[in-house]
C-alpha positions as YAML, in Angstrom:
chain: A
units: angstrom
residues:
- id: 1
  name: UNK
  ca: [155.18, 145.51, -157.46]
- id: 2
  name: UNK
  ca: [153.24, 142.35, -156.01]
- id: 3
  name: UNK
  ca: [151.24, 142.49, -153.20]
- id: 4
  name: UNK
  ca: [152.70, 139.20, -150.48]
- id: 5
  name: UNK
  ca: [150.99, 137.77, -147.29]
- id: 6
  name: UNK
  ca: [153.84, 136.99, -145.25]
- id: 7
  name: UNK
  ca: [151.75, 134.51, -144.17]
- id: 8
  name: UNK
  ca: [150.34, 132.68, -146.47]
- id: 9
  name: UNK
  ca: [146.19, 133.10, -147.23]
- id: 10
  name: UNK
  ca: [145.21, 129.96, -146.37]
- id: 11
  name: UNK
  ca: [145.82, 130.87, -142.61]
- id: 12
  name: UNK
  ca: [142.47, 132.81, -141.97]
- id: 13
  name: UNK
  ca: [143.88, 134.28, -138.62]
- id: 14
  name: UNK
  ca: [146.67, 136.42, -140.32]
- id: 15
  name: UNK
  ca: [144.55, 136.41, -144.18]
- id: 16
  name: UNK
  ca: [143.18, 139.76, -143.89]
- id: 17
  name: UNK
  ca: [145.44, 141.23, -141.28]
- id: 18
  name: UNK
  ca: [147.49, 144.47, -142.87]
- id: 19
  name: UNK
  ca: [150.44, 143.75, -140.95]
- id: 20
  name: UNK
  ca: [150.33, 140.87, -143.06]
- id: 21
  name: UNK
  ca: [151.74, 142.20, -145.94]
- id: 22
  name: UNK
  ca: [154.19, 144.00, -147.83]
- id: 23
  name: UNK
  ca: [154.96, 144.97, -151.29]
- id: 24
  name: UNK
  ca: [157.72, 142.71, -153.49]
- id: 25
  name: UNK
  ca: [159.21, 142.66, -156.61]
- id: 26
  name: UNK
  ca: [157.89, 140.01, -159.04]
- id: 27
  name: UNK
  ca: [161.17, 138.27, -159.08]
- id: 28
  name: UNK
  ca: [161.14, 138.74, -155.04]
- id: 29
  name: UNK
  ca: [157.78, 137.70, -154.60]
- id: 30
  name: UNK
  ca: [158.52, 133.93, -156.96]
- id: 31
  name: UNK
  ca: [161.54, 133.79, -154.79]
- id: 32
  name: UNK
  ca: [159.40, 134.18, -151.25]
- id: 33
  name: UNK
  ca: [157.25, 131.60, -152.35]
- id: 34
  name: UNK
  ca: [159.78, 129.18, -153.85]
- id: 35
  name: UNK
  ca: [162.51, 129.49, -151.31]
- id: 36
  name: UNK
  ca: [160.64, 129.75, -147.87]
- id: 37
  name: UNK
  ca: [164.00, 130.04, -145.72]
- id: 38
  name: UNK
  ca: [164.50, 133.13, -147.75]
- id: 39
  name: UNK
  ca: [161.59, 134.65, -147.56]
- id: 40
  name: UNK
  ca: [161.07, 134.02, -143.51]
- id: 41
  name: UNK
  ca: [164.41, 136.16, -143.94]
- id: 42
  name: UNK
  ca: [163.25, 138.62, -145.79]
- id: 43
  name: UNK
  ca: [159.63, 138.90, -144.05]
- id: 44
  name: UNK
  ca: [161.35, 138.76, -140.55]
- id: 45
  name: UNK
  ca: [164.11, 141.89, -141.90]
- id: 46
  name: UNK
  ca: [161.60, 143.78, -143.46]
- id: 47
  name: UNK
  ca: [158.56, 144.01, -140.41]
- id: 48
  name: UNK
  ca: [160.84, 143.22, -137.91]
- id: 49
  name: UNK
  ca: [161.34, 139.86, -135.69]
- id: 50
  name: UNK
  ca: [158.86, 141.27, -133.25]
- id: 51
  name: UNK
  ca: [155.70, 141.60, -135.32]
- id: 52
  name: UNK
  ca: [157.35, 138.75, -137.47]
- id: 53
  name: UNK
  ca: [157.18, 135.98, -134.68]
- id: 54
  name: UNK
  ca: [153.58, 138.00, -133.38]
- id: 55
  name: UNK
  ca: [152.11, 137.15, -137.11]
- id: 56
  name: UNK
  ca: [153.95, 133.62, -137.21]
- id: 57
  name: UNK
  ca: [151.72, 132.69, -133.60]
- id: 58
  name: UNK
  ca: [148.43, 134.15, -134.80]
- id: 59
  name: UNK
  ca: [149.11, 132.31, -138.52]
- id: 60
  name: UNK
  ca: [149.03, 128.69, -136.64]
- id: 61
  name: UNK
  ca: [145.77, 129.92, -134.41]
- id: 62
  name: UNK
  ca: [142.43, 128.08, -135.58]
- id: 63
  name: UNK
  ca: [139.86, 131.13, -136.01]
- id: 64
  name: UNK
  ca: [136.80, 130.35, -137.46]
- id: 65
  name: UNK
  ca: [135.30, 132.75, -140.29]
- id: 66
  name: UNK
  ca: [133.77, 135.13, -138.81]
- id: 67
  name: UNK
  ca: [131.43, 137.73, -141.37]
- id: 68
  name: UNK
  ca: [131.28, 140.75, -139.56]
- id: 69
  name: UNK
  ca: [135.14, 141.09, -138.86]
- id: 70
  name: UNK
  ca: [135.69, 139.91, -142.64]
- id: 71
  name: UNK
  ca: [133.09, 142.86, -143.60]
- id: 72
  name: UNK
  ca: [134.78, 145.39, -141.44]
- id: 73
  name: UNK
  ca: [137.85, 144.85, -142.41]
- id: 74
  name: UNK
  ca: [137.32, 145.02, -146.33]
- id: 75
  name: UNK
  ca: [135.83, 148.37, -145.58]
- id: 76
  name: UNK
  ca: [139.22, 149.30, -143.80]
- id: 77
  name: UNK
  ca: [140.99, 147.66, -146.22]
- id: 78
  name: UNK
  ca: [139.04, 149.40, -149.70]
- id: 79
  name: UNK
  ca: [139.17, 153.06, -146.92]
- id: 80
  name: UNK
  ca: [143.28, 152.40, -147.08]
- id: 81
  name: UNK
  ca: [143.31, 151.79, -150.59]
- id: 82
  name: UNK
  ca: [141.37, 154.69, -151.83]
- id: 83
  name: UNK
  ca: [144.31, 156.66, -149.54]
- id: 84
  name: UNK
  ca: [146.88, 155.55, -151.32]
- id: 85
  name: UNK
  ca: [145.67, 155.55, -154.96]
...
């Protein structure tokens, strides 16, 4: 399994956001990234147009980098891991 931003990384709004993510194939994954009607599809079916179109907004949003959110959120991030491995 490969670990996919839905939106991509470079968008630092949505980069670190877990709703940002889900868990693909390898094939899957190649496809997402080489077929991007598809994998809107598939992103949009699999979290749901809602949080889909909610992600999409923030992804286009200009946020600066901002070191104490990008600090708390690898300690949520490393805290959710540890839960699940």
């Amino acid at each position: 399994m490969d670990a996919n931003h839905i939106m991509s990384r470079r968008h630092l709004a949505t980069r670190w956001n877990v709703d940002n993510g889900n868990l693909l194939c390898f094939s899957c994954h190649r496809r997402f990234h080489d077929d991007p009607t598809w994998g809107a599809d598939l992103a949009e079916q699999d979290v749901g147009k809602e949080l889909y179109d909610k992600l999409k907004q923030m992804a286009y949003q200009i946020k600066p980098f901002d070191r104490v959110v990008y600090e708390v959120t690898l300690v949520e991030l490393n805290r959710m891991a540890k839960e699940i491995g």
